[in-house]
C-alpha angles and dihedrals in degrees: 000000000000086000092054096051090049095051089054091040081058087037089051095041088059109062091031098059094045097050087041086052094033092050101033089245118169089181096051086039086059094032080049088046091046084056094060091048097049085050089054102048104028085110095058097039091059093049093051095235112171097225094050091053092038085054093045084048091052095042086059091042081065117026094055091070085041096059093061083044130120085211097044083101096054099072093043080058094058092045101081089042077053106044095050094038091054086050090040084057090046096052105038087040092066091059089067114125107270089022125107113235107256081238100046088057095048089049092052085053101045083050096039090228134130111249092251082058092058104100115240094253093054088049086046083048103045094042088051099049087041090063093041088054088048091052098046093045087048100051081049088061084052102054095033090052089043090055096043086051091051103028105118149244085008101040123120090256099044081057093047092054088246120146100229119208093234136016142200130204125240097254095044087054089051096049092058099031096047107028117011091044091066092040084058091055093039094049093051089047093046095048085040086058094054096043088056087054095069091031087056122017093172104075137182079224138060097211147355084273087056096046093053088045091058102045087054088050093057081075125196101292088074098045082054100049089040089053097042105031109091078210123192133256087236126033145155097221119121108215106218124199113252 
């Protein structure tokens, strides 16, 4: 349930933050804000927990003014530099010496293999896309920092007063940050997955379906091993799908 609600929350967030960036809109930029909290905290809303309804309390406290704000739009322009620079750092942080690569470690447990039993050319293969994922996210960054610095009239540098060399419109913010930005991640997936094809014709998946279906099945517990164990190059742990 939790994972549905999630998945509408995202679906919602979409449309909400392009049409507040497109039309200049502070209402749609805090409903589209509200979206995000709500995303964030639908688990511990549901658990009634006292801190997730105490946070909800203080981001209305705050996102009602906003909405009748001139600067509602400036901090929906630094959520997509945010949100590709935190999964740029988790993947480029796994390719530290003594850690295990994010993908290394997705590839044992779609196999159900330790990772001694992953043969030499899948480790070669994992370390490297790890670091491709962690390129691409980080020239994101990039991109998405330098347009939230030159939209007009709601960039960082319109705000300041600063002339910038270059602008781009809201909307063409919004076209790149909102919607091209996910195509980009989608396309690479989707051109990784048919190179792997030819690089491994043997696979723990029948099809591109299958393969979805099993990386939701890993669950949370094991994102959040994979993010907060420091992990080895060599071990005799099995991971197992969810």
């Amino acid at each position: 349930m939790i994972a549905a609600l999630r998945l509408l929350l995202l679906a919602a967030y979409l449309p909400l933050a392009h049409f507040a960036g497109a039309r200049h809109s502070p209402l749609l930029a805090a409903l589209a804000l509200g979206d995000l909290v709500l995303l964030l905290l639908v688990d511990g809303l549901l658990r009634r927990r006292a801190t997730a309804w105490l946070a909800l309390a203080l981001a209305v406290a705050v996102l009602v003014p906003l909405a009748r704000s001139a600067y509602a739009l400036l901090p929906l322009l630094l959520v997509p530099p945010l949100f590709t620079a935190i999964v740029a750092l988790w993947f480029a942080r796994s390719l530290r010496p003594g850690r295990v690569p994010l993908i290394t470690r997705v590839v044992a447990a779609l196999y159900r293999q330790t990772l001694d039993e992953l043969s030499p050319r899948h480790h070669r293969y994992a370390r490297n896309l790890t670091l491709a994922w962690s390129l691409l996210l980080a020239a994101m960054t990039l991109l998405n920092l330098a347009l939230a610095l030159i939209a007009v009239p709601d960039g960082v540098l319109a705000r300041l007063g600063i002339a910038a060399p270059m602008t781009v419109t809201g909307e063409q913010w919004s076209l790149i940050a909102n919607l091209a930005n996910y195509g980009v991640l989608g396309g690479f997936a989707l051109i990784e997955y048919q190179v792997r094809k030819f690089v491994f014709p043997v696979r723990p998946y029948r099809n591109v379906v299958d393969f979805a279906r099993q990386m939701a099945a890993l669950g949370p517990a094991f994102w959040m091993e994979a993010h907060n164990s420091p992990g080895t190059t060599t071990t005799g742990q099995t991971w197992a799908l969810g």
